[in-house]
Backbone as ProteinMPNN parsed JSONL, in Angstrom:
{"seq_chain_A": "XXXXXXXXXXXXXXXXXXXXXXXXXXXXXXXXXXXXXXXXXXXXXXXXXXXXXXXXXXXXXXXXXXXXXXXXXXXXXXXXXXXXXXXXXXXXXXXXXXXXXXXXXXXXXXXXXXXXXXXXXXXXXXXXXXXXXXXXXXXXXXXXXXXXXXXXXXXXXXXX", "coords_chain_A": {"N_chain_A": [[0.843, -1.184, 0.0], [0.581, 2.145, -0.838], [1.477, 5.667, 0.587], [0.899, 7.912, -0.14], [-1.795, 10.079, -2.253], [-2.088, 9.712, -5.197], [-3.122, 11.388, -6.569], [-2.69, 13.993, -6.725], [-0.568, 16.874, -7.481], [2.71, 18.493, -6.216], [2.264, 20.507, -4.839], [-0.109, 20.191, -4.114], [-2.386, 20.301, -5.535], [-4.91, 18.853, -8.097], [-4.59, 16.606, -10.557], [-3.984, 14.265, -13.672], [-2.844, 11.144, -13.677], [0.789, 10.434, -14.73], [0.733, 7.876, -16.791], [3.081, 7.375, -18.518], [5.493, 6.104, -18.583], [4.786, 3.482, -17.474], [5.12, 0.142, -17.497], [3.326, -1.568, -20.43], [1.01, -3.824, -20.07], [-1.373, -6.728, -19.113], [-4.256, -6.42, -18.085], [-6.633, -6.975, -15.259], [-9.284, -6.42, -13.487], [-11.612, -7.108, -11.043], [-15.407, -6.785, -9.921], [-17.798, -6.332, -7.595], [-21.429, -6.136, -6.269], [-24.415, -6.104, -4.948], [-28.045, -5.589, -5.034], [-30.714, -5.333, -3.504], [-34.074, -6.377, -2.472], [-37.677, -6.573, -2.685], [-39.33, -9.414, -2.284], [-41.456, -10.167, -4.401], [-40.703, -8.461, -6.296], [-38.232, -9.382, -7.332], [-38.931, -11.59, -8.153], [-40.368, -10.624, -10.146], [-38.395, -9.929, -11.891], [-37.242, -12.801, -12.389], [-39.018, -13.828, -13.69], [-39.75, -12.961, -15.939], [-41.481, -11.255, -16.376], [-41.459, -8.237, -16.21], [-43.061, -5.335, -16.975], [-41.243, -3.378, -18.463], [-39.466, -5.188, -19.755], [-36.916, -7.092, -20.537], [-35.245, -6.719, -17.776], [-32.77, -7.404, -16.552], [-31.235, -7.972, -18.747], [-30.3, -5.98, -20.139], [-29.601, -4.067, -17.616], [-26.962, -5.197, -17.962], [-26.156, -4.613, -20.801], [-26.233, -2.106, -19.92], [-23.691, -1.957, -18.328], [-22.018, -2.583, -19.437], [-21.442, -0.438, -21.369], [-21.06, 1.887, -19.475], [-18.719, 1.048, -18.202], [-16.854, 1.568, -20.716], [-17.371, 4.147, -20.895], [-16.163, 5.235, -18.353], [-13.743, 7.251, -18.213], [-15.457, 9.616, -18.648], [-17.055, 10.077, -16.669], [-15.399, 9.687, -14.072], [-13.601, 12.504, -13.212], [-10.396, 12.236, -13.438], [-9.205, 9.621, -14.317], [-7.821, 7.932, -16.926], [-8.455, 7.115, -20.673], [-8.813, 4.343, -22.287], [-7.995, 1.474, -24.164], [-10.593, -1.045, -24.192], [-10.039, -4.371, -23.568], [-12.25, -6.263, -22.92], [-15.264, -7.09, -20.974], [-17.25, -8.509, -18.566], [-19.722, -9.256, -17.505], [-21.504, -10.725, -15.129], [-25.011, -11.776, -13.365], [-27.098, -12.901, -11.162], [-29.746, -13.587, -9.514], [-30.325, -14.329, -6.581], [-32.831, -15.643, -3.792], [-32.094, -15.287, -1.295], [-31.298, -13.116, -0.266], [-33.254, -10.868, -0.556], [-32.469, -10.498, -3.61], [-30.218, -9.218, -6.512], [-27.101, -10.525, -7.332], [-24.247, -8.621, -8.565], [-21.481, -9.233, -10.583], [-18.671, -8.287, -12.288], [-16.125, -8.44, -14.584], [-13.425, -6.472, -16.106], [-11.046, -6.274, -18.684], [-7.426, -4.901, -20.146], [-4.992, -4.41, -22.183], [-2.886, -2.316, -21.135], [-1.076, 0.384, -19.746], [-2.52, 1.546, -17.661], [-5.041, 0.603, -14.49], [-7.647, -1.075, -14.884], [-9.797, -0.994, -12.639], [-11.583, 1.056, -12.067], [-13.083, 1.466, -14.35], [-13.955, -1.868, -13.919], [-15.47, -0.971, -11.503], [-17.5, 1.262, -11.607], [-18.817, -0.185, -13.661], [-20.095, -2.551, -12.118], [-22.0, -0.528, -10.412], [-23.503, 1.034, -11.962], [-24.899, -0.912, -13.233], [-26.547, -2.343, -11.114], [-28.144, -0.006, -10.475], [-29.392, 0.726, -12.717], [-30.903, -1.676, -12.835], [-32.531, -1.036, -10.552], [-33.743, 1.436, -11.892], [-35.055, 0.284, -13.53], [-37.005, -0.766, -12.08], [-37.856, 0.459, -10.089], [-40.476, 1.145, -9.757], [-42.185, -0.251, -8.67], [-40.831, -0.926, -6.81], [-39.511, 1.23, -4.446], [-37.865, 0.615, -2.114], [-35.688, -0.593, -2.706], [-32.171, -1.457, -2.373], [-28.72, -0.75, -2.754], [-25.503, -2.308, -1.642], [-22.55, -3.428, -0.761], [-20.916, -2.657, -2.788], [-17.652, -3.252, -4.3], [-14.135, -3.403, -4.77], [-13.078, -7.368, -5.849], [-10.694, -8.514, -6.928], [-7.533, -7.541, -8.435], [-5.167, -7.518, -11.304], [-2.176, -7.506, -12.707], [0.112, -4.946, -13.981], [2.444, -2.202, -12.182], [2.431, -3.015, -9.487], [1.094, -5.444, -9.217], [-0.3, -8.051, -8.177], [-3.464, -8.071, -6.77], [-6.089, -9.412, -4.061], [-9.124, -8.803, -2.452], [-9.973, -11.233, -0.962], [-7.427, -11.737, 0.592]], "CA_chain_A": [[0.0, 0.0, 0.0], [0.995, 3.372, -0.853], [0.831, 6.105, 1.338], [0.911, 8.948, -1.06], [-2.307, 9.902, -2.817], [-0.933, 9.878, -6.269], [-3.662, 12.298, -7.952], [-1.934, 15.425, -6.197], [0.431, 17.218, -7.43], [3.503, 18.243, -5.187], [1.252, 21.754, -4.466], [-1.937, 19.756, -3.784], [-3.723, 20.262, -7.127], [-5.515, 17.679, -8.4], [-3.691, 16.201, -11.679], [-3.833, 13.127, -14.031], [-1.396, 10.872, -13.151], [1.504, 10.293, -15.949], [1.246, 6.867, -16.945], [3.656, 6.97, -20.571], [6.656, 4.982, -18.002], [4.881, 2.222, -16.647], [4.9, -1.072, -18.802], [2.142, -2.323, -21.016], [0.552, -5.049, -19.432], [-2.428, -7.279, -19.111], [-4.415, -5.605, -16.476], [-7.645, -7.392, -15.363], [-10.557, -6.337, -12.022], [-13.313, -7.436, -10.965], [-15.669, -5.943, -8.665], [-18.988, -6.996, -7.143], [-22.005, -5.783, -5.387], [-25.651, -6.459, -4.931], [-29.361, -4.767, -4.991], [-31.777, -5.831, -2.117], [-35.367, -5.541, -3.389], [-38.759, -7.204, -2.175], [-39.247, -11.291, -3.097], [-42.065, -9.996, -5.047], [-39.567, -7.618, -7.454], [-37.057, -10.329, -7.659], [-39.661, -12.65, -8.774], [-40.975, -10.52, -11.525], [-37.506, -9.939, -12.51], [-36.758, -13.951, -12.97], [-40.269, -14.821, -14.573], [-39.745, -11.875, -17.214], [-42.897, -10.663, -16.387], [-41.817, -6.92, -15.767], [-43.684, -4.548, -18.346], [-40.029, -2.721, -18.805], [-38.707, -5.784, -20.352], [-35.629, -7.974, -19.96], [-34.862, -6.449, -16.792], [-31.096, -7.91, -16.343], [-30.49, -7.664, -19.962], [-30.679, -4.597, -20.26], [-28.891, -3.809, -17.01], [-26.097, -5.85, -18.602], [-25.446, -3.837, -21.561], [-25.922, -0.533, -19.465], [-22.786, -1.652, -17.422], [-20.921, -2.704, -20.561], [-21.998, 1.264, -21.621], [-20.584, 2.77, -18.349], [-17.202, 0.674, -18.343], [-16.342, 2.107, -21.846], [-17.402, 5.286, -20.342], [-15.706, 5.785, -17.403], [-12.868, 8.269, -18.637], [-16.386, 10.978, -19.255], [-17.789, 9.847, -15.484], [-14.374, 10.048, -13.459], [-12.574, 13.376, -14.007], [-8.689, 11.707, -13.817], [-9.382, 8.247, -14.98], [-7.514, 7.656, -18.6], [-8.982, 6.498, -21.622], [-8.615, 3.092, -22.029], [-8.956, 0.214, -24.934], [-10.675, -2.059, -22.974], [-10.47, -5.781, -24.637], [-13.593, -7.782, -22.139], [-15.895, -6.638, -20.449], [-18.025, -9.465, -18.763], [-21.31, -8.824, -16.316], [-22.785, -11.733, -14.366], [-25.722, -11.432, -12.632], [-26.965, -13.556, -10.68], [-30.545, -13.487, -8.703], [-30.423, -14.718, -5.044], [-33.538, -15.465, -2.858], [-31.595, -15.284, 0.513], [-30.661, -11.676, -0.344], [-33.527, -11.389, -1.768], [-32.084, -9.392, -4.881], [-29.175, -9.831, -7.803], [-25.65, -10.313, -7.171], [-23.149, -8.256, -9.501], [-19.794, -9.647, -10.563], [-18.411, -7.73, -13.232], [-14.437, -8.373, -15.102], [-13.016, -6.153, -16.808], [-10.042, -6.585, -19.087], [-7.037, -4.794, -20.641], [-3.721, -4.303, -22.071], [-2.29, -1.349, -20.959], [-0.272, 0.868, -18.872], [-2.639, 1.51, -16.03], [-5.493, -0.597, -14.366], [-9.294, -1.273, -15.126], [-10.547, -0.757, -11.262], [-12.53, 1.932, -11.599], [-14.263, 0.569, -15.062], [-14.984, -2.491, -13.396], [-16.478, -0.381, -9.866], [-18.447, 1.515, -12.717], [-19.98, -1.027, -14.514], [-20.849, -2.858, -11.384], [-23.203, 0.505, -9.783], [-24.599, 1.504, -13.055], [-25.651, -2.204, -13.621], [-27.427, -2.271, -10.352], [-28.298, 1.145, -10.86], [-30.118, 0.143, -14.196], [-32.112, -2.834, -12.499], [-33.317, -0.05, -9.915], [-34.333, 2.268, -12.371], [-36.086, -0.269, -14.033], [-38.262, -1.96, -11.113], [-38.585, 1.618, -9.091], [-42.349, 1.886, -9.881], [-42.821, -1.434, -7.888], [-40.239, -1.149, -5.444], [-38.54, 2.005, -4.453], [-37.404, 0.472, -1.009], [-34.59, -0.981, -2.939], [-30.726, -0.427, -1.672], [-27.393, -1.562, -2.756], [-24.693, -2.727, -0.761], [-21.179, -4.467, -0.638], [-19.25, -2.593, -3.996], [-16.263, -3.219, -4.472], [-13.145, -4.401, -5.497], [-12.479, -8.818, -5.425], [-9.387, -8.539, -7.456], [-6.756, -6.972, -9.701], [-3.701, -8.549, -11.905], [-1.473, -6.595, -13.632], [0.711, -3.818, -13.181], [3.85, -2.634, -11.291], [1.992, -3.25, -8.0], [1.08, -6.895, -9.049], [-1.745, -8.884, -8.226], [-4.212, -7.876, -5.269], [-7.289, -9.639, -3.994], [-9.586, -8.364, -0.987], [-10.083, -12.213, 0.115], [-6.036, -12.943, 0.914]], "C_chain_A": [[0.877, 1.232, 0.0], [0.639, 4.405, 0.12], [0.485, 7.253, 0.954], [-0.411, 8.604, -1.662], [-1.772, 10.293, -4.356], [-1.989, 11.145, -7.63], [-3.815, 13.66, -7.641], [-0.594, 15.654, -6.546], [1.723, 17.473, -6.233], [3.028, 19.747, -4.333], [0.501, 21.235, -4.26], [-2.776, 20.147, -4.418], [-3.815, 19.096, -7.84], [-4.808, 17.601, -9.995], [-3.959, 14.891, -12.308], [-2.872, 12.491, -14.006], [-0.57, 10.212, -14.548], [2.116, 9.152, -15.814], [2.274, 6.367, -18.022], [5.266, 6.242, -19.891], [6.404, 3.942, -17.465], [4.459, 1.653, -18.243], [3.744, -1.148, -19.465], [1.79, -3.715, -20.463], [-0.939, -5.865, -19.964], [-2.858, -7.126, -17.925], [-6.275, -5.852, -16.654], [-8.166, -6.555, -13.539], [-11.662, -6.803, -12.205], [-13.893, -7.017, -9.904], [-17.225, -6.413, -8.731], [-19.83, -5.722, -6.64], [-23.585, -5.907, -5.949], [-26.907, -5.439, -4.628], [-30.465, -5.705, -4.325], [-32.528, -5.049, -2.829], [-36.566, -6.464, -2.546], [-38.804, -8.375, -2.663], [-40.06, -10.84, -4.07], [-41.2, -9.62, -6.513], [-38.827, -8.44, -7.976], [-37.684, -11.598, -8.111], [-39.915, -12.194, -10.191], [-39.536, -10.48, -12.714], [-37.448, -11.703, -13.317], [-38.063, -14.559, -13.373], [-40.279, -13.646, -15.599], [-40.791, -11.129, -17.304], [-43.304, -8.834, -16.0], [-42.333, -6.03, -17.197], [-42.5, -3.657, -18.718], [-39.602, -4.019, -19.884], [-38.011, -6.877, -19.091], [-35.09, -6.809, -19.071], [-33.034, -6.291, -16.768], [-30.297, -8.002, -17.713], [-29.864, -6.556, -20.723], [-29.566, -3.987, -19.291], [-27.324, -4.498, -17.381], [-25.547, -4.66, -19.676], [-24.952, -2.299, -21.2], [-24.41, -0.411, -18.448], [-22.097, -2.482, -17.902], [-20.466, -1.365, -21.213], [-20.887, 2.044, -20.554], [-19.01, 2.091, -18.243], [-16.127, 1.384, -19.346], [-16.535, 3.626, -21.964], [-17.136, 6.261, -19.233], [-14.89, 6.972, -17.283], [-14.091, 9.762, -18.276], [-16.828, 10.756, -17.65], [-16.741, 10.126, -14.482], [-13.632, 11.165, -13.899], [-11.125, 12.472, -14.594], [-8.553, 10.654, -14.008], [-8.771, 8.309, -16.299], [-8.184, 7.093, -19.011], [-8.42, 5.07, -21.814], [-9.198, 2.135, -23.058], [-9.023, -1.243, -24.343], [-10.947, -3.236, -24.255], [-11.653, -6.369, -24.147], [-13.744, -7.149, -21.33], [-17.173, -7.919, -19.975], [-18.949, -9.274, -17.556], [-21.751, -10.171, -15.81], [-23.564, -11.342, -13.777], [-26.781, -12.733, -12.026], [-28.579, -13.55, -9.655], [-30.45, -14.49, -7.404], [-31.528, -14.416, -4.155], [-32.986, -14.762, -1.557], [-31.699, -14.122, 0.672], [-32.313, -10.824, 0.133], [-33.203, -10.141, -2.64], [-31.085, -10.235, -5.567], [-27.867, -9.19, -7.259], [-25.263, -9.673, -8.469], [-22.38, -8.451, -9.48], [-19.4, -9.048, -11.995], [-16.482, -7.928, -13.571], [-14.05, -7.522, -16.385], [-11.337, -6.386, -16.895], [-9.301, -5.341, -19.894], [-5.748, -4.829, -20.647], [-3.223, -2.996, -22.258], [-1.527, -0.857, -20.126], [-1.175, 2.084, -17.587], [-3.687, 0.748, -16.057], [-6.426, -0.358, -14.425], [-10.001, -1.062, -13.757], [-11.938, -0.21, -11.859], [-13.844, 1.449, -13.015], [-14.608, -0.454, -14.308], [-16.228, -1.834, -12.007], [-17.439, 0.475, -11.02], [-19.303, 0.61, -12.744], [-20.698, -1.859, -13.512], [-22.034, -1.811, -10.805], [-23.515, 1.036, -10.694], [-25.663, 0.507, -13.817], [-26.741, -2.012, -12.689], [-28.399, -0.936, -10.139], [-29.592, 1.566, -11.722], [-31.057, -0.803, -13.825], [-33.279, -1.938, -11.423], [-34.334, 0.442, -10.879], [-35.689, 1.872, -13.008], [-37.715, -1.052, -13.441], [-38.157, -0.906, -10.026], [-39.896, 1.65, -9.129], [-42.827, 0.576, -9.102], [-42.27, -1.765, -6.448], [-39.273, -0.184, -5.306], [-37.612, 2.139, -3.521], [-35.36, -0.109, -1.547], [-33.081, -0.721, -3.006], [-29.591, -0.98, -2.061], [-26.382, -1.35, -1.954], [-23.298, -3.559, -1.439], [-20.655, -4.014, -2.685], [-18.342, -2.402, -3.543], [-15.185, -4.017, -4.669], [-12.508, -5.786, -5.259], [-11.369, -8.405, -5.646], [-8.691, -7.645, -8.068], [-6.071, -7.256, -9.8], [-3.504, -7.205, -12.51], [-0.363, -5.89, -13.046], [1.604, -4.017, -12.493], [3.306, -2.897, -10.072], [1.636, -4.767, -8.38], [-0.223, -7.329, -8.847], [-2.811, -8.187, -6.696], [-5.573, -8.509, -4.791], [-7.962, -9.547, -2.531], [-9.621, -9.894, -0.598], [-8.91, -12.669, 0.951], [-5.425, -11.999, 1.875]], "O_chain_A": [[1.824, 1.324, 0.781], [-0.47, 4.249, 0.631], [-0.331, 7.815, 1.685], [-0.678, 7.411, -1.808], [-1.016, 11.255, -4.492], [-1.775, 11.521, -8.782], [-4.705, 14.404, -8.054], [0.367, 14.987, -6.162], [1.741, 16.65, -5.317], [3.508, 19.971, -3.222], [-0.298, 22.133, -3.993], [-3.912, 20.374, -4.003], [-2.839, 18.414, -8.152], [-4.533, 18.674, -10.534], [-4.246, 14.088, -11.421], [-1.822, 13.066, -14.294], [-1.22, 9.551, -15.358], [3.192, 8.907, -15.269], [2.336, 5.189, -18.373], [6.119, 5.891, -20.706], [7.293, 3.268, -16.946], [3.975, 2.07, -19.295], [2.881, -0.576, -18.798], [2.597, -4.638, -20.578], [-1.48, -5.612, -21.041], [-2.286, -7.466, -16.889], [-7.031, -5.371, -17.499], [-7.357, -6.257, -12.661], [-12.448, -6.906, -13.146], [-13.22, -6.81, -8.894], [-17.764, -6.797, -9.769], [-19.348, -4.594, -6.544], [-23.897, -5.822, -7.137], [-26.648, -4.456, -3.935], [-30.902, -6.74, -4.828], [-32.371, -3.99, -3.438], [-36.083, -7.116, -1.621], [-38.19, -8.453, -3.727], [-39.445, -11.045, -5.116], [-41.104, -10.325, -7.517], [-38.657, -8.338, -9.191], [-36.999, -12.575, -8.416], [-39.795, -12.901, -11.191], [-39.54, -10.828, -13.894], [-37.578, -11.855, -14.532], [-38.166, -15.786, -13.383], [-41.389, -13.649, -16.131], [-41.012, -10.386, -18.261], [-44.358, -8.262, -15.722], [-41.865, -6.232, -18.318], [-42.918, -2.92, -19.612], [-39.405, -3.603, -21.026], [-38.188, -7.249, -17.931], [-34.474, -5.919, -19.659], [-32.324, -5.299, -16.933], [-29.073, -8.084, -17.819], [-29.109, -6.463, -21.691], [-28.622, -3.42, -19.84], [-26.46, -3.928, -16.715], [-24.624, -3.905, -19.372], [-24.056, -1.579, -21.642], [-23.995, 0.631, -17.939], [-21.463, -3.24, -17.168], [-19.297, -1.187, -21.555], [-19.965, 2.73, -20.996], [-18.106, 2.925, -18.212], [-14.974, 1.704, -19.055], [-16.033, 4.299, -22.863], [-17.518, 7.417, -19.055], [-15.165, 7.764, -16.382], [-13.664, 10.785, -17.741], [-17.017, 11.925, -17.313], [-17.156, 11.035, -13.763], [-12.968, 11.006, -14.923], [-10.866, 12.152, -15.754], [-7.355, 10.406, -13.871], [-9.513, 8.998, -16.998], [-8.841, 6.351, -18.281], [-7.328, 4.876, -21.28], [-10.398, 1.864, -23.094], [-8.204, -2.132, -24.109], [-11.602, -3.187, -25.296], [-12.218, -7.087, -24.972], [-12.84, -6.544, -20.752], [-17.967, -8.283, -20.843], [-18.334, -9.125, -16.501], [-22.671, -10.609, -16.501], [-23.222, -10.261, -13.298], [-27.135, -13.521, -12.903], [-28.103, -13.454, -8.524], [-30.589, -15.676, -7.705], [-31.565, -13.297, -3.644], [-33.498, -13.803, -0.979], [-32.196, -13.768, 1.741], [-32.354, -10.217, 1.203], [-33.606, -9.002, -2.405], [-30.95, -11.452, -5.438], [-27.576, -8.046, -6.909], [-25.837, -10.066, -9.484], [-21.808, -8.097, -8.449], [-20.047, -9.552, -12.913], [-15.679, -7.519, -12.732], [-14.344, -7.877, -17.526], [-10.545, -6.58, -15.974], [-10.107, -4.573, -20.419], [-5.113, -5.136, -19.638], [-3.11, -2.523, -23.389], [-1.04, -1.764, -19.452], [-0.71, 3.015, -16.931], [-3.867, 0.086, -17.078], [-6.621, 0.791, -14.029], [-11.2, -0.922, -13.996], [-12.999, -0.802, -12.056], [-15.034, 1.19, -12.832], [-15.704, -0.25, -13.785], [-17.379, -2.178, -11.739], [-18.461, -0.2, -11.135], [-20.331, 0.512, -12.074], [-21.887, -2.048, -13.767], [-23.137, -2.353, -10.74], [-24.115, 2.032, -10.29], [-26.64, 0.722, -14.534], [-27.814, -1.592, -13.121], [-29.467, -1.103, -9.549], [-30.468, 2.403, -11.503], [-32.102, -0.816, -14.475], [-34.501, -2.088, -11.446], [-35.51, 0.08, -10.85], [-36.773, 2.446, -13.106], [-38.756, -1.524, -13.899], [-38.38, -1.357, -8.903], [-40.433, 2.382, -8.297], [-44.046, 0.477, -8.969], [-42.713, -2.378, -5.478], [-38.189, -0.393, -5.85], [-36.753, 3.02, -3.507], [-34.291, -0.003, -0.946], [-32.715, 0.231, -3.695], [-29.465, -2.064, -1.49], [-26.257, -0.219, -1.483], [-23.259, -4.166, -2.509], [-20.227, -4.792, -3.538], [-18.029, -1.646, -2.623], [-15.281, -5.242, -4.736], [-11.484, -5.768, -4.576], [-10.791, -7.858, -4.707], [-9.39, -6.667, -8.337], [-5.512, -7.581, -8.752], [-4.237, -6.242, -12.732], [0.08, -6.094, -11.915], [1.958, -5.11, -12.05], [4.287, -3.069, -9.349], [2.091, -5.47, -7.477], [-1.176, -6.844, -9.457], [-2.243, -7.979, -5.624], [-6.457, -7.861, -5.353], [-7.454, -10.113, -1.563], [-9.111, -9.916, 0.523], [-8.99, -13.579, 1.776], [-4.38, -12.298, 2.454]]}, "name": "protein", "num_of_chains": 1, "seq": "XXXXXXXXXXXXXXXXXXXXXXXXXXXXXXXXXXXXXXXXXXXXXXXXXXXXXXXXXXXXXXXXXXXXXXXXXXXXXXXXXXXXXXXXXXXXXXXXXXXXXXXXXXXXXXXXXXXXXXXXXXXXXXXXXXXXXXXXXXXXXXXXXXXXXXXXXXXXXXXX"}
């Protein structure tokens, strides 16, 4: 862990940080988090029966959308050609709501985080928006980052 925030200059102005010396890599994250909703909501979701549509299909592409759009959503985030972009989703009684697991992929010279933490809360985000008129009690919880490979810092995963 660093102890420096690295998107301050040496005056304390906010700055993009100058990645054109670190390597090219293969630089993967993945990042999670879930939307608590009523059994009812999370039913109509998995019998297709909401008058919006494919529910989760939908929320799927909108947080394939927001990954490839993070650069315009984060001021100091770089642009980024992202190769994979992959969304699971996942409905869970226990919860009751839909897990998000989201991986993003690329090869470059800094790391996908913040696309994947994106595309996970604009996914869930997107299943809200879509099943608010039935359930506006609905709350998400637990983003954030499983993993990341790559890079001069190396591998990191919150379970180890």
């Amino acid at each position: 862990m660093t102890d420096k925030l690295t998107h301050f200059n040496a005056s304390g102005e906010a700055h993009m940080v100058d990645v054109s010396q670190k390597d090219i890599t293969k630089r993967q994250a993945i990042a999670e988090g879930d939307i608590f909703m009523l059994p009812e909501t999370l039913q109509l979701i998995q019998q297709g029966n909401h008058k919006k549509g494919d529910v989760l299909g939908i929320a799927r592409v909108a947080g394939i959308m927001a990954a490839k759009k993070t650069p315009d959503l984060v001021p100091l985030c770089h642009s980024l050609a992202l190769t994979h972009v992959d969304i699971e989703l996942s409905c869970d009684e226990s919860l009751p709501g839909v897990h998000c697991q989201v991986t993003v992929e690329c090869k470059g010279n800094t790391g996908v985080e913040m696309e994947a933490l994106t595309a996970v809360q604009i996914t869930l985000l997107t299943i809200y928006d879509m099943c608010k008129a039935v359930d506006r009690g609905m709350h998400m919880e637990h983003i954030g980052l499983l993993k990341k490979s790559g890079g001069k810092s190396g591998n990191w995963s919150k379970r180890d």
